[in-house]
C-alpha positions as CSV (number, residue, x, y, z in Angstrom):
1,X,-34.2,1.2,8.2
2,X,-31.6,0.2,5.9
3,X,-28.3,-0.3,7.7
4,X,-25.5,-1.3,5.5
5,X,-23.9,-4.8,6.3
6,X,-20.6,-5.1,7.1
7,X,-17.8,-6.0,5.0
8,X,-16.1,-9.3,5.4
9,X,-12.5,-9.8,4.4
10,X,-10.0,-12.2,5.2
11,X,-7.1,-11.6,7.6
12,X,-3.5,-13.5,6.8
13,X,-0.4,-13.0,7.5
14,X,3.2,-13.0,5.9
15,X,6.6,-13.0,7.6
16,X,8.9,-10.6,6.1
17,X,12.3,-9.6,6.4
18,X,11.1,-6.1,7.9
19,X,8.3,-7.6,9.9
20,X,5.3,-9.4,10.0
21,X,2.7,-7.9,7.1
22,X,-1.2,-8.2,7.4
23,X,-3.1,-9.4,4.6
24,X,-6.5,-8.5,3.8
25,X,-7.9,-10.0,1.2
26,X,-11.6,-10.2,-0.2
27,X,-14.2,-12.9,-1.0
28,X,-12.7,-12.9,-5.0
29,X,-8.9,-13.1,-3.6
30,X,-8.1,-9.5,-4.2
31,X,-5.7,-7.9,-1.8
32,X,-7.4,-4.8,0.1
33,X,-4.9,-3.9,2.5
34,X,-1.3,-4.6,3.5
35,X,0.2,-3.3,6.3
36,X,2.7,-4.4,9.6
37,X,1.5,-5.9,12.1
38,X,2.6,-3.5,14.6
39,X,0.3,-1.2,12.7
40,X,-2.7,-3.6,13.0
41,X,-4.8,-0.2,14.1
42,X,-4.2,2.0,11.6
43,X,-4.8,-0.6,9.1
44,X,-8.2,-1.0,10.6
45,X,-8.7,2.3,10.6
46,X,-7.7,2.7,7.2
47,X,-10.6,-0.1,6.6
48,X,-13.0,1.7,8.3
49,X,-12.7,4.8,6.6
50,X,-12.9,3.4,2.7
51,X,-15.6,0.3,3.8
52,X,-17.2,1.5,7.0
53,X,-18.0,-1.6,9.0
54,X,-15.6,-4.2,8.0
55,X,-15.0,-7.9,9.8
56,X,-11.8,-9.6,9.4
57,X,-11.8,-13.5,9.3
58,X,-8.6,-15.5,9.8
59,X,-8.6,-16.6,6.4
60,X,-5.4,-17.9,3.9
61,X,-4.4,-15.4,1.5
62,X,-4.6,-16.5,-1.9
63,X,-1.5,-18.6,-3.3
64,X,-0.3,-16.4,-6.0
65,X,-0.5,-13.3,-3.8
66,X,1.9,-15.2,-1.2
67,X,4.1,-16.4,-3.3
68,X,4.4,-13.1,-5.2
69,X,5.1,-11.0,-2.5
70,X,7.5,-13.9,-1.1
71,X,9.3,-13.5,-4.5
72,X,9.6,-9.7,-3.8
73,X,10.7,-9.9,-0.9
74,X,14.2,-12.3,-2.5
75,X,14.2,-9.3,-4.8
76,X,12.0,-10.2,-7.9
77,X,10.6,-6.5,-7.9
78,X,8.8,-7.0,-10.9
79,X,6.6,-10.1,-8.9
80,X,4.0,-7.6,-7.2
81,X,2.7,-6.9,-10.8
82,X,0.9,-10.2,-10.6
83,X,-0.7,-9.5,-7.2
84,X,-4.2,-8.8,-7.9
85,X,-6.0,-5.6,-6.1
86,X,-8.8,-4.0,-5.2
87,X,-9.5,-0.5,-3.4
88,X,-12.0,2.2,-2.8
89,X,-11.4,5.3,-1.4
90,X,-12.1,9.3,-3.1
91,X,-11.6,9.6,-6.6
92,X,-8.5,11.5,-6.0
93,X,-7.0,8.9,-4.0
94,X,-7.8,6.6,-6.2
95,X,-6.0,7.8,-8.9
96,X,-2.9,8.4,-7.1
97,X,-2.8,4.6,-5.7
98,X,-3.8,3.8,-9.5
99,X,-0.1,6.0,-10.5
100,X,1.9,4.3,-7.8
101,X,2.6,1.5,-9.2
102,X,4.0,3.2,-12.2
103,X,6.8,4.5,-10.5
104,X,9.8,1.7,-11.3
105,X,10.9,0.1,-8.4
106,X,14.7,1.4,-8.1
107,X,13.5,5.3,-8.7
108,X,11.5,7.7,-6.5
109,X,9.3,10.4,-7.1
110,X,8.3,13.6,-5.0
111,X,4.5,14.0,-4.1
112,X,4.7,17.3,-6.1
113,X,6.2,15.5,-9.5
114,X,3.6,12.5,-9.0
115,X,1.0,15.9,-8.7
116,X,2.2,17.1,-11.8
117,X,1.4,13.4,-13.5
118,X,-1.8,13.4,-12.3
119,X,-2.2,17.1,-14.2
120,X,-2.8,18.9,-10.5
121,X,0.0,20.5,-10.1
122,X,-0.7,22.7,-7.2
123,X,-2.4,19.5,-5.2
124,X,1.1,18.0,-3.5
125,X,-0.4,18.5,0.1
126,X,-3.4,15.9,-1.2
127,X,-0.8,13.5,-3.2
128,X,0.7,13.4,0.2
129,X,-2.4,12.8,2.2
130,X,-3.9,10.3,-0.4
131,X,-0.3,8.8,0.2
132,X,-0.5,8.6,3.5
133,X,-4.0,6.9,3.8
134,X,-2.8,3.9,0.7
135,X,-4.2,0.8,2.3
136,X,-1.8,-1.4,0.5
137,X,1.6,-1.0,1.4
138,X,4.3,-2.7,-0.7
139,X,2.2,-3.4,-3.7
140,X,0.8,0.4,-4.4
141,X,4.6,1.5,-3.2
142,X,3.7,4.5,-1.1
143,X,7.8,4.2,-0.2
144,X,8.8,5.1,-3.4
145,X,7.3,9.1,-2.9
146,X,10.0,11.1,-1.1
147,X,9.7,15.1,-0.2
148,X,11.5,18.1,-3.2
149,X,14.5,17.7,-1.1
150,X,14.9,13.8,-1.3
151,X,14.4,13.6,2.4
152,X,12.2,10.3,3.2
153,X,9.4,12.2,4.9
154,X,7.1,9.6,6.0
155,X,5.8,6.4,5.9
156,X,2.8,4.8,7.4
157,X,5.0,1.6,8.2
158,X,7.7,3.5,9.9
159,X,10.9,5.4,7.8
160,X,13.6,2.2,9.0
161,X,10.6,0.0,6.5
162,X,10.8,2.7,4.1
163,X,14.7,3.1,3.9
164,X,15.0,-0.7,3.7
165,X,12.6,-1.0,1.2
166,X,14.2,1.5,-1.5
167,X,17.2,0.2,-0.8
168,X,16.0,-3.7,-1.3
169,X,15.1,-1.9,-4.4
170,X,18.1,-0.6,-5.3
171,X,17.6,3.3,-4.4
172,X,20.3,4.5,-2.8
173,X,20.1,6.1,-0.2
């Protein structure tokens, strides 16, 4: 029998000022998942789903990926293009957590003009579920997709993170 052995990350975490973010990180200091602490579950699940078995070790989250996201957070927007990161996932939602971060900070895009980037225009239900399922908040910035209308829709953090986050980047809102 050949059972697959589980995936070790570490486990840190950051306080922010919309909450305490988890930090998964791998054995090469890559960031594999951020989320909120009061979303600890989902994030695992999240995990489960792209890695299957995964063990998280408290573990320090590399020093650059700290201070990066400390930097974001006192509004250096442009810091979470150092961060380094690594995910797995379908090769559709790969791609769109590859086009994230190509959305400025300060603007927003709807899932069905982020589906029209990715040259599938009719697929703005799976933008939106690929969305949904990003393992790395913040850095791949899910919060920057917003529904035809420029409602908020949702957001796997909660919409008071979301609104706060456009708005700490300059989105009005």
């Amino acid at each position: 029998m050949n059972a697959k052995l589980p995936e070790i990350f570490g486990l840190d975490r950051l306080e922010t000022p919309i909450g305490t973010a988890l930090l998964v990180t791998d054995a090469e200091g890559a960031l594999r998942a951020l989320d909120w602490e009061d979303f600890e579950p989902r994030m695992r699940q999240l995990l489960r789903r792209q890695y299957g078995s995964v063990v998280l070790n408290a573990a320090k989250a590399p020093r650059d990926t700290l201070s990066a996201l400390k930097r974001y957070f006192k509004g250096d927007l442009a810091a979470l293009n150092a961060i380094k990161w690594r995910v797995a996932g379908t090769p559709f939602q790969q791609k769109v957590w590859h086009a994230l971060p190509n959305i400025p900070a300060g603007t927003t895009m709807s899932y069905g003009a982020l589906a029209l980037k990715l040259d599938a225009p009719n697929a703005m239900r799976a933008v939106g579920h690929a969305n949904g399922a990003n393992p790395i908040s913040v850095v791949l910035p899910c919060h920057r997709l917003i529904g035809s209308n420029g409602s908020l829709v949702k957001y796997g953090g909660g919409l008071a993170r979301k609104r706060w986050l456009l708005q700490h980047e300059g989105v009005a809102i």
